[in-house]
C-alpha positions in Angstrom: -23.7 -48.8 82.0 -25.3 -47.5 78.7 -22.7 -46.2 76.8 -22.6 -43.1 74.5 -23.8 -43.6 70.8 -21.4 -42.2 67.9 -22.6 -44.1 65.1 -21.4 -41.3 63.1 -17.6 -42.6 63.9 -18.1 -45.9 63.1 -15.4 -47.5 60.7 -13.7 -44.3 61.2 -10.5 -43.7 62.7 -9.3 -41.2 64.4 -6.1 -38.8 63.3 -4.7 -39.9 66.5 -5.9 -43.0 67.1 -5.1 -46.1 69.9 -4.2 -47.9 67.5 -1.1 -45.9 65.9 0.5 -44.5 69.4 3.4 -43.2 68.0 1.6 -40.0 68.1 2.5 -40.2 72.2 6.2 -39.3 71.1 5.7 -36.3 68.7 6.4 -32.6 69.8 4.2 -30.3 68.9 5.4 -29.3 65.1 5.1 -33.2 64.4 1.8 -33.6 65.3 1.2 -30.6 63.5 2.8 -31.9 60.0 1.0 -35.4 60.7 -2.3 -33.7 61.3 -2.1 -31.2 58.1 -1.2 -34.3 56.3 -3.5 -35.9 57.3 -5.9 -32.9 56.2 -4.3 -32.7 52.5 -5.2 -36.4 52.1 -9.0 -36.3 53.0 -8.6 -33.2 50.5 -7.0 -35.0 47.5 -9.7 -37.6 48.1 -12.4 -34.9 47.8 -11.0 -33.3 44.9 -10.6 -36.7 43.2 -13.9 -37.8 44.2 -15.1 -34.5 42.0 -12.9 -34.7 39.1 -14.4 -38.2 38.6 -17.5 -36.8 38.5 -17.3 -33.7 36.7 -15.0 -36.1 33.8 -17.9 -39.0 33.8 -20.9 -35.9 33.1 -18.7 -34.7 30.4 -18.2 -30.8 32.3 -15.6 -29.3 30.4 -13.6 -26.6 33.1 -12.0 -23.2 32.0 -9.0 -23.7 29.4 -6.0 -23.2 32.1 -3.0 -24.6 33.8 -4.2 -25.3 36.6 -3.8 -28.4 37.5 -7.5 -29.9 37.9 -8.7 -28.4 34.9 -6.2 -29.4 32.7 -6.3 -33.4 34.1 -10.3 -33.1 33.9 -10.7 -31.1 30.4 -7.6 -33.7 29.0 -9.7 -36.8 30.6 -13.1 -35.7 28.8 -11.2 -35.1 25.8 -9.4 -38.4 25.3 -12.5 -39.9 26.1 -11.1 -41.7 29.3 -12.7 -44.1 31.7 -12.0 -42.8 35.5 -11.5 -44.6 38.4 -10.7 -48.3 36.7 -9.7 -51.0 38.7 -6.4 -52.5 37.0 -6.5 -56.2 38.5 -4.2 -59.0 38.4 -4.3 -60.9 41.7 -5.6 -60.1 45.3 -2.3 -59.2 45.5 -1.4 -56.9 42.6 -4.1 -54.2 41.6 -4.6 -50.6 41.4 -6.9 -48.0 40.6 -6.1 -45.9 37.3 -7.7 -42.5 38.0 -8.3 -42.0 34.5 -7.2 -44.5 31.6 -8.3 -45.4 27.8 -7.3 -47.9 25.6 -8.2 -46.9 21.8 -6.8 -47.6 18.1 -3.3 -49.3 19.6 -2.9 -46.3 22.6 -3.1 -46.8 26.2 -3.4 -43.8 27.9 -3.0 -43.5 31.6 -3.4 -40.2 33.5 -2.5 -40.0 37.5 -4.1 -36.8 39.4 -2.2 -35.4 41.8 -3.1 -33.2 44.3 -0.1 -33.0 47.1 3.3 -31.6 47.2 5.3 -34.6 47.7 7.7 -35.7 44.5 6.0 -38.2 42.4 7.5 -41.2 40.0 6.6 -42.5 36.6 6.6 -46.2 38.4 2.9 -45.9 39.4 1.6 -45.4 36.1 4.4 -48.0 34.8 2.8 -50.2 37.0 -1.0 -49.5 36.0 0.5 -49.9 32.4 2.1 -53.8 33.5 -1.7 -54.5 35.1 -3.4 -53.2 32.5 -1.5 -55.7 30.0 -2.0 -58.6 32.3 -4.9 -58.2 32.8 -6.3 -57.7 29.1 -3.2 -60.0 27.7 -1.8 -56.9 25.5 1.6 -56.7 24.6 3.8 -53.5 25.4 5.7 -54.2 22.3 2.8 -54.3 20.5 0.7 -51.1 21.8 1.8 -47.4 22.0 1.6 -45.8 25.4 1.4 -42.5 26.7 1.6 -41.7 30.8 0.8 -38.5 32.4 1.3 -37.1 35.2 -0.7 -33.8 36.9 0.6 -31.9 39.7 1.4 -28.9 40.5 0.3 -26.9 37.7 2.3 -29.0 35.8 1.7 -32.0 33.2 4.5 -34.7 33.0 4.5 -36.8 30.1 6.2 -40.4 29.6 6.2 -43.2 26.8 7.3 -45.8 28.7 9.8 -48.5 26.8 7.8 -52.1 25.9 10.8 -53.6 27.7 10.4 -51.8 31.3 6.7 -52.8 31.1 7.6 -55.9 30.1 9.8 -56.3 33.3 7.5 -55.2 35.6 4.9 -57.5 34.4 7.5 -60.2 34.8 8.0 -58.7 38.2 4.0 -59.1 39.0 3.8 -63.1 37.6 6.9 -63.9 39.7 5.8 -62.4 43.2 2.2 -63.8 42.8 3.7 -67.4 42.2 5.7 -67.1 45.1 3.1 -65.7 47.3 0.7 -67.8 46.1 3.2 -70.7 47.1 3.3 -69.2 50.9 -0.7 -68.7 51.0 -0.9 -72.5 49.6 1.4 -73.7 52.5 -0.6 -72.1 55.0 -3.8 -73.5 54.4 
């Protein structure tokens, strides 16, 4: 049999997929909310994907308080990096959508395009990698998180302790999951 080609689907998956049944049990308003979520995610990647863009060329947006203009015209004006890969391990890293560490200030700023409540923890986290990984000390750095969404800019300066903590948090589990990958081998 020669088969149909759909090279364009490749790597893909599907919304409903064989491989994630569940979908078999939803009624009809479920499979709804799962699809439109799934929508509003490929969206939020778009609309990342362009704020990255627009923030790297320097395209300062209208002044307003809405919330992709304010994240993009904020990241061009602190003079941010976008899309930085905060690594510690294979097993603890994360992508900073925008981030900038000048004169003693890390800066960290977190787009976000969906509905759902958000916490401070993320960028908490970024904050722990980002110390790890370039061996600064939250006590000895100031640090300023945002977060965009909704039209709305939340602001945080997180306490050297908390970062400290997670950062402890982050050596610890890699030891011990390091000991389990070891053990395996």
């Amino acid at each position: 049999m020669i088969f149909n080609n759909h090279r364009n689907l490749e790597g893909l998956h599907a919304p409903f997929s064989p491989s994630q049944p569940s979908w078999l049990r939803y009624d009809d308003q479920k499979a709804v909310d799962v699809y439109s979520n799934k929508k509003a995610a490929e969206m939020g990647t778009r609309l990342h994907s362009w704020a990255k863009e627009t923030i790297d060329l320097g395209i300062k947006q209208p002044r307003s308080k809405k919330t992709l203009y304010a994240y993009v015209n904020d990241a061009i004006g602190f003079k941010m990096d976008t899309e930085v890969v905060l690594f510690y391990s294979e097993r603890f890293f994360g992508t900073a959508d925008s981030i900038s560490f000048r004169n003693g200030m890390l800066r960290i700023h977190d787009l976000k395009t969906g509905r759902t409540a958000v916490h401070m923890e993320q960028l908490e986290i970024y904050a722990a990698l980002f110390c790890l990984e370039y061996k600064v000390k939250p006590a000895e750095i100031e640090m300023e998180l945002r977060i965009y969404q909704n039209d709305e800019i939340l602001y945080f300066n997180p306490e050297p302790e908390d970062i400290s903590q997670i950062m402890n948090q982050i050596v610890h589990l890699d030891k011990l999951l390091g000991k389990i990958d070891y053990e395996e081998v």
